[in-house]
C-alpha positions in Angstrom: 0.0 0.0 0.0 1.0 3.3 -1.1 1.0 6.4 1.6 -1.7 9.1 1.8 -0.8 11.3 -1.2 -2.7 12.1 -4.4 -5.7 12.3 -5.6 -8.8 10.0 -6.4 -8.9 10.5 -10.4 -11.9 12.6 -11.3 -14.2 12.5 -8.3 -11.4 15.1 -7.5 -11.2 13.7 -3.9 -7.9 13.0 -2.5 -7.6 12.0 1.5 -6.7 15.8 2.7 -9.7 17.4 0.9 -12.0 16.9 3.6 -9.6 20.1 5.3 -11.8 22.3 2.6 -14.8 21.6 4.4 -16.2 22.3 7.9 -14.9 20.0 10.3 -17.0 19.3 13.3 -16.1 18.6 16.5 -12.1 18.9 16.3 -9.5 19.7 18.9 -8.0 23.3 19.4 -4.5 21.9 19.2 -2.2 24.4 21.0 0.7 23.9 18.5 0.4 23.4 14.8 4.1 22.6 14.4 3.9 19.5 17.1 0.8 18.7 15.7 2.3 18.6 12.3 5.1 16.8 13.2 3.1 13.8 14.8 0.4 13.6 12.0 3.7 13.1 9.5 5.3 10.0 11.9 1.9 8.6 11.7 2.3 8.2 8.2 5.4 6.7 7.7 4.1 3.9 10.2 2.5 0.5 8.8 -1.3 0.0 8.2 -3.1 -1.3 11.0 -5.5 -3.2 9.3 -5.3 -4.1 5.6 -7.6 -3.2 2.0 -8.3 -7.4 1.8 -9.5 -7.2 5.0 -12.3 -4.3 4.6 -13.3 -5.6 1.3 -14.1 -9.2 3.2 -16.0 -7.6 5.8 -18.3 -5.6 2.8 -19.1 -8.6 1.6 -20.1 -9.9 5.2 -22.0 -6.7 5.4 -23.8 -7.4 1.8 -24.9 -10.7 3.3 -26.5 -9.2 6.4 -28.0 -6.3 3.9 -29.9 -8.8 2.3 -31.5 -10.4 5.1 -28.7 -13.5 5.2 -26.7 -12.3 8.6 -26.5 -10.1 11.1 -24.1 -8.1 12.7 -23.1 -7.7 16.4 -21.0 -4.5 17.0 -20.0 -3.8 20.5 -17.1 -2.9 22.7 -15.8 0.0 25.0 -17.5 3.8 25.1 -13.9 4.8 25.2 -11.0 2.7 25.2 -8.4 4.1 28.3 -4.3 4.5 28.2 -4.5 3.6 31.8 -6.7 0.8 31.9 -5.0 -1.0 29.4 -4.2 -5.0 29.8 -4.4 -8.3 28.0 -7.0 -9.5 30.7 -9.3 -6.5 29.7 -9.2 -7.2 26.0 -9.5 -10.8 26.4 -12.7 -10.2 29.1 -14.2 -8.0 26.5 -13.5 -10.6 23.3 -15.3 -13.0 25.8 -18.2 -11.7 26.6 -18.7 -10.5 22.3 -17.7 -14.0 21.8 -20.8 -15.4 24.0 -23.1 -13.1 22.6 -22.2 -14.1 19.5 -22.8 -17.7 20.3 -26.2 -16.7 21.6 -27.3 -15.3 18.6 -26.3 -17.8 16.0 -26.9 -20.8 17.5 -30.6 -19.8 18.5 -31.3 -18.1 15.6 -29.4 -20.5 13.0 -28.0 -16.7 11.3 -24.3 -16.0 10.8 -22.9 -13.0 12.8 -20.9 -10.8 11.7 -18.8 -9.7 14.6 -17.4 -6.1 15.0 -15.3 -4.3 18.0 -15.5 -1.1 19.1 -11.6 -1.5 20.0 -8.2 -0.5 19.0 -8.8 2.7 17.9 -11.7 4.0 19.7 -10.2 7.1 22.1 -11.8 10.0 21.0 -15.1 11.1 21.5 -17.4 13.8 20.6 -18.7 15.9 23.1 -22.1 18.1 23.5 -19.8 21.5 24.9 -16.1 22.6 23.9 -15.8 23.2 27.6 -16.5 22.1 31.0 -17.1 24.6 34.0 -16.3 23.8 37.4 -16.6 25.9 40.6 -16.1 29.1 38.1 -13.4 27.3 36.1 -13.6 26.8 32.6 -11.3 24.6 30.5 -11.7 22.4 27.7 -13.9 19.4 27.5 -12.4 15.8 27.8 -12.2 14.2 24.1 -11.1 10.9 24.8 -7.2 9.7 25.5 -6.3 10.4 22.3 -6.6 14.0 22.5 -6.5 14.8 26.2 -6.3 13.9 30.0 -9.6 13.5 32.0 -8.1 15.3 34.7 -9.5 18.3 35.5 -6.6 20.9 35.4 -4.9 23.1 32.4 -2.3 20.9 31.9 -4.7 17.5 31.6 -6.7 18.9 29.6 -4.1 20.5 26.9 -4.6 18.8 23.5 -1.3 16.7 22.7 -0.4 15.3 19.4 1.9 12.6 21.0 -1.2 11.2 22.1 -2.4 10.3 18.6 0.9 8.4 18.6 0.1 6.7 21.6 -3.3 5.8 20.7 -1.9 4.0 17.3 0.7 2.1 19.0 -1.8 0.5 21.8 -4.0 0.2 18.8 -1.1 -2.0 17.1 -0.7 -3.9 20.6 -4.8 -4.4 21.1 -5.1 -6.0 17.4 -1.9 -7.7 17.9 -3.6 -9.8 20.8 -7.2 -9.8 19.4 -5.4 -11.8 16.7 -3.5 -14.0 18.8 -7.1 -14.7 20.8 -9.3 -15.2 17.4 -7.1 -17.4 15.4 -4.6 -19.1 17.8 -7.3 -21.7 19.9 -9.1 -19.0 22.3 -12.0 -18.7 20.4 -12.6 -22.6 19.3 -15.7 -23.9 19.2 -15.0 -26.1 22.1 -13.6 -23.8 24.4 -17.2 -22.2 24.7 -17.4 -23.2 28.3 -14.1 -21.8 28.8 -15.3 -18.3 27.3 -18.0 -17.9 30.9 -16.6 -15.3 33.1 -16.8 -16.1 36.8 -19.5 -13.1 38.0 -21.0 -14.6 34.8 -21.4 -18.6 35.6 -23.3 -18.0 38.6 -25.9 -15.8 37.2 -29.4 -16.9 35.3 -27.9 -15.3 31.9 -24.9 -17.4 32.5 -26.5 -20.8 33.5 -28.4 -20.6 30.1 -25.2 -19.8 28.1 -24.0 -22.7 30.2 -26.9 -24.9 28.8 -26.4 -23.8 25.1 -22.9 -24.7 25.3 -23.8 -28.5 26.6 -25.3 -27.9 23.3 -22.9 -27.0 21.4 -20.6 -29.7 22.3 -22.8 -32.3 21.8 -23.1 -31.0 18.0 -19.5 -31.1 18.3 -19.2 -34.4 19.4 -21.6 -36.0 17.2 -19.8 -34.3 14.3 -16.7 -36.3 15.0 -19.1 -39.6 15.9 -19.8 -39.0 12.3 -16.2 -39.4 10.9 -16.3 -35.4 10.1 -12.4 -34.5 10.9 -13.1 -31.4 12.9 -9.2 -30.3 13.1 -9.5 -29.6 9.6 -12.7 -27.5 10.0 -11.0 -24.0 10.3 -14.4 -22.7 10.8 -14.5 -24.7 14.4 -11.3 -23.3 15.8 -10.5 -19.6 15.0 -12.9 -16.8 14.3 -13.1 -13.9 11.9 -13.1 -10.4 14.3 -13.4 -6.9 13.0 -12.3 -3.4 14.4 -14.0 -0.1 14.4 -14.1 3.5 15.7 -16.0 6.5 15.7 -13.3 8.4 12.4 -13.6 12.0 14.6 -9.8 12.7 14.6 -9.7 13.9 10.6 -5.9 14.3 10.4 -5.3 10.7 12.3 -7.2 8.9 9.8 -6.1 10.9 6.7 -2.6 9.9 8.4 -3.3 6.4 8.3 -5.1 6.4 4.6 -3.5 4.6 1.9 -3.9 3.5 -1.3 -4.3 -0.6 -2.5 -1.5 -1.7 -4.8 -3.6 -4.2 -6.1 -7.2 -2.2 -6.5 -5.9 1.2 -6.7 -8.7 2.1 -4.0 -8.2 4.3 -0.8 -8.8 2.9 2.3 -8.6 4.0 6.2 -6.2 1.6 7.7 -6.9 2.5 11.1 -9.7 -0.1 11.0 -12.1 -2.6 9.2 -15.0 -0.2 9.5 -15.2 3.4 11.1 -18.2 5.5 11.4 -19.5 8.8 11.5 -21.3 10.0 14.9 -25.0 11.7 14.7 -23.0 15.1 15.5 -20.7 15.1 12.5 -22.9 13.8 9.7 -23.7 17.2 8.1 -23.9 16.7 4.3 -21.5 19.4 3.6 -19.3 18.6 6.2 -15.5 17.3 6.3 -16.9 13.9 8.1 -18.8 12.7 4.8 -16.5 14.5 2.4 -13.4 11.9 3.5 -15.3 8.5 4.4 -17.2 9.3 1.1 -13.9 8.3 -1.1 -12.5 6.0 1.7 -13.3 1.9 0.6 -13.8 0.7 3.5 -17.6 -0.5 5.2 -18.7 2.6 6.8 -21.6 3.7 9.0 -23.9 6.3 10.2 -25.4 7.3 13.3 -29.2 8.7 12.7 -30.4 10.8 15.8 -34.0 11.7 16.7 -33.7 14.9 14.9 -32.7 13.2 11.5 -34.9 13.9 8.1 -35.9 11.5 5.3 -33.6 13.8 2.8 -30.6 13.7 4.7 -30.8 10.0 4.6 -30.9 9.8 1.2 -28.5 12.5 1.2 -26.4 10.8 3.0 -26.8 7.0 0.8 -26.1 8.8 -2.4 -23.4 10.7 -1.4 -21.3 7.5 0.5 -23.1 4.6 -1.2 -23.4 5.9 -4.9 -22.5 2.6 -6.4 -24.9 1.1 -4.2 -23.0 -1.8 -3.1 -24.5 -4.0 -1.1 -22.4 -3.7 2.9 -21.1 -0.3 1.8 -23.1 1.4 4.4 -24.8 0.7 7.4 -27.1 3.4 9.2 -27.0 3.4 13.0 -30.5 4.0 14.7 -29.9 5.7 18.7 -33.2 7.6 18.5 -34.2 7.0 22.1 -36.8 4.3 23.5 -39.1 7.7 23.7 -38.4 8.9 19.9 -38.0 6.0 17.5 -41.4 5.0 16.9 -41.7 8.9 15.8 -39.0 8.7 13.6 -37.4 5.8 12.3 -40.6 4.6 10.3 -40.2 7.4 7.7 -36.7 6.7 7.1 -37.0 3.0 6.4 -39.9 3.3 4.2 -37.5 6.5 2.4 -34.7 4.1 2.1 -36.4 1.1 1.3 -38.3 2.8 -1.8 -35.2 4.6 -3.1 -33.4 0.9 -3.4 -30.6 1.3 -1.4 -29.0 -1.4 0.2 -28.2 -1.0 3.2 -28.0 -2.6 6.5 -30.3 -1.2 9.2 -29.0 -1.5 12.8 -30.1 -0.2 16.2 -27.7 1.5 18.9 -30.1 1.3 22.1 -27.6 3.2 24.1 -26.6 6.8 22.7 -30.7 7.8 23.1 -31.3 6.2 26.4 -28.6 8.4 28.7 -29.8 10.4 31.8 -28.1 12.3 34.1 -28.6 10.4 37.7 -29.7 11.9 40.8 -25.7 10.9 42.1 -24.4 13.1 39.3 -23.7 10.4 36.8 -24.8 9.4 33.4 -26.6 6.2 33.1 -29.4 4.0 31.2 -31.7 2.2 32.1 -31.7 -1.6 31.0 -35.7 -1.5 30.1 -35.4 1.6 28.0 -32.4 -0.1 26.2 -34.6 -3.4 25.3 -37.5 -1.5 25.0 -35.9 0.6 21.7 -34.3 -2.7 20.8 -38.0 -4.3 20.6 -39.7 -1.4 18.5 -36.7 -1.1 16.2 -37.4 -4.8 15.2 -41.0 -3.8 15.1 -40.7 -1.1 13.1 -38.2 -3.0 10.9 -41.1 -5.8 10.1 -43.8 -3.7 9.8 -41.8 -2.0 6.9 -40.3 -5.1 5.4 -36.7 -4.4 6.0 -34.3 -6.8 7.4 -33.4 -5.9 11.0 -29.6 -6.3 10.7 -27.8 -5.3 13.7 -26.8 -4.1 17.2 -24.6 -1.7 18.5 -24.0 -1.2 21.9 -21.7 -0.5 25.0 -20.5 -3.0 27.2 -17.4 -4.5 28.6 -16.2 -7.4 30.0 -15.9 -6.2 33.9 -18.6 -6.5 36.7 -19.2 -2.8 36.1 -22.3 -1.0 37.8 -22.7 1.8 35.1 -26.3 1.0 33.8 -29.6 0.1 36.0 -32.0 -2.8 35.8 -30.9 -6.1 33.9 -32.2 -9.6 35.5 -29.8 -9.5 38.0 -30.4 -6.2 38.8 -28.4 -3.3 39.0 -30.2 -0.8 41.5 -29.8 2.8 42.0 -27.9 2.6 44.9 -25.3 0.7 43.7 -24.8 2.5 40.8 -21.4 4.8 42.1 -19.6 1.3 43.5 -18.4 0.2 39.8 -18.8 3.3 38.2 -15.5 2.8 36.1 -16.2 4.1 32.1 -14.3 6.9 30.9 -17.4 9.4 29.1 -20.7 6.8 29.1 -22.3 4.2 31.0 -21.6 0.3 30.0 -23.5 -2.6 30.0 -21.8 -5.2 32.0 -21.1 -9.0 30.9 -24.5 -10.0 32.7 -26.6 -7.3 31.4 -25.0 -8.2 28.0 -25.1 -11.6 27.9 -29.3 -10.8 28.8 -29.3 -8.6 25.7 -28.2 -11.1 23.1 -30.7 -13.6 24.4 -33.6 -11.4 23.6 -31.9 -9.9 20.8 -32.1 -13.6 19.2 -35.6 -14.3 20.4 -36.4 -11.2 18.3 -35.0 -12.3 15.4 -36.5 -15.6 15.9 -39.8 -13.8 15.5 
């Protein structure tokens, strides 16, 4: 693959002409020079991910467009520098792992798995500042941009921590790899996969029962004369990455060109996505994922309008390639039956090919009476349950989740079977910008998630 330089042929875009545009949602970066400086050692490193790799996860995508998958995307709010470890990432592949499992085996659909991981450290933010007892400095954006301390010097942009934020990135994949193709995830270690808070809960005594299942598939497979270690399928698992693309000059850092297709492509990950606040039409968000290759989504908010959506399909998907693009719904348990309706009828009529998926979370947030932002675990299935609705009543596949979870016995959101109640809310409280689901409350979500799609 050939560096960032260039330009597209006649569409006339190149990877730096999104810097013509309006660009939502940036940094004030103190120095230009530093910042400068980092953006050009960020091009001279390797890809993370490569061209092949996007282009396979398309065609996953096309297969879940059509009604013939589905895709589970899920991982941090906000990956950390500090809590940073091969037991967090492996907790985290886990519990994505046994949701996973959940939903294909009850529902007989492949899924398509996607991380929010190794990448995702910046984050948008509602204010450019935050104001405390009369002080006023800029809003945390995520480790990648600044500290979350609240003091001048935390909260300085830094370009070094762009750098930082690639080479964990490098080190997360590096072991995400390891985990999904070396024996971790095999089909027979899905026991193995239950974490401990987990195995004693009712979510995890049914997993438990699905994988007595499994294994007695498994076993009757090899009863059969079927010589499983040669069945690749069994013992190592395909895993994609994603982020929010928010950081304009990291990813046009980390753009290159395919030697074999010609193509651009973000190399920062498999799929990256553009948040409900940076979507404008004439914005610098759309202008660089529009001549970027890789899978790319959208988040649709409650204020989103039937001609932006179209807009937005002809202006990323004009080819109108089937896995291309995938729009995001987070409308809000209170909104979505007000809004989403429209769209998918809009879409659907105007043949584009898209795969439709539902981010419960984003809508659903509420400051508690403690101070903190949580969700509730009812609102969260209750937005889940009327997107498939809605979905069904207007013929259109319902092809995805996106959520926030993690694999530690967090207390971040309310409710879930075993539930999380609001005074125990502050003794977990561990995210970085929003609330999580934990591994139970998760592994609770893909069960209903699957006897939705049974439906």
């Amino acid at each position: 693959m050939s560096v960032a330089t260039g330009t597209s042929g006649a569409t006339g875009w190149s990877p730096s002409s999104w810097r013509g545009y309006t660009a939502a949602q940036q940094p004030e970066w103190p120095d230009d020079d530093a910042l400068a400086a980092a953006l050009r050692e960020l091009e001279g490193m390797p890809p993370l991910v490569f061209a092949g790799e996007s282009e396979t996860l398309t065609d996953l995508l096309g297969e879940v467009a059509g009604g013939r998958g589905f895709l589970l995307h899920a991982g941090d709010c906000a990956e950390s520098f500090d809590a940073f470890s091969a037991d967090s990432i492996r907790d985290k592949l886990k519990i994505i792992l046994q949701m996973a499992v959940a939903l294909g085996y009850s529902t007989g659909v492949p899924t398509v798995k996607v991380g929010r991981i190794a990448g995702q450290f910046a984050k948008p933010r509602s204010s450019a500042t935050e104001t405390r007892d009369d002080v006023e400095l800029p809003s945390f954006r995520g480790d990648m941009v600044n500290g979350q301390a609240f003091d001048p010097d935390s909260r300085r942009a830094d370009p070094q921590r762009l750098l930082r934020g690639y080479h964990q990135s490098a080190a997360t994949l590096n072991l995400v790899r390891a985990f999904t193709k070396g024996g971790f995830a095999a089909l027979s270690r899905v026991h193995n996969w239950n974490l401990e808070f987990v195995s004693s809960s009712p979510e995890g005594r049914r997993y438990e029962a699905l994988a007595r299942e499994i294994d007695r598939a498994v076993n009757f497979m090899a009863a059969c004369g079927i010589v499983l270690d040669d069945e690749l399928q069994l013992h190592q698992v395909d895993f994609y990455t994603s982020h929010e693309a928010l950081l304009l000059g990291y990813e046009e850092a980390l753009t290159r060109r395919d030697s074999l297709s010609g193509s651009w492509f973000d190399c920062s990950a498999h799929l990256v996505w553009i948040g409900d606040r940076t979507r404008q039409l004439d914005g610098a968000h759309v202008e660089f994922l529009s001549g970027v290759q890789n899978p790319i989504g959208v988040k649709l908010g409650p204020t989103t309008r039937v001609d932006e959506v179209l807009g937005l399909c002809e202006r990323l998907n004009p080819a109108r390639r089937p896995g291309r693009l995938t729009l995001v719904s987070r409308m809000g348990a209170g909104r979505v039956r007000d809004v989403l309706p429209s769209l998918l009828v809009a879409v659907r009529d105007a043949g584009h090919p898209v795969v439709w998926a539902c981010d419960p979370m984003h809508g659903n947030t509420f400051s508690h009476e403690t101070g903190v932002k949580t969700r509730r675990f009812d609102d969260i299935m209750d937005e889940l349950r009327t997107f498939f609705e809605l979905c069904g009543d207007a013929g259109v596949w319902p092809g995805g989740v996106h959520v926030e979870l993690t694999g530690e016995n967090v207390t971040e959101c309310l409710g879930g079977s075993q539930e999380v109640l609001d005074a125990q809310l502050v003794d977990r409280y561990e995210t970085q910008c929003d609330p999580r689901l934990n591994a139970r409350q998760a592994l609770d979500l893909a069960f209903q998630v699957a006897e939705l799609l049974r439906r």
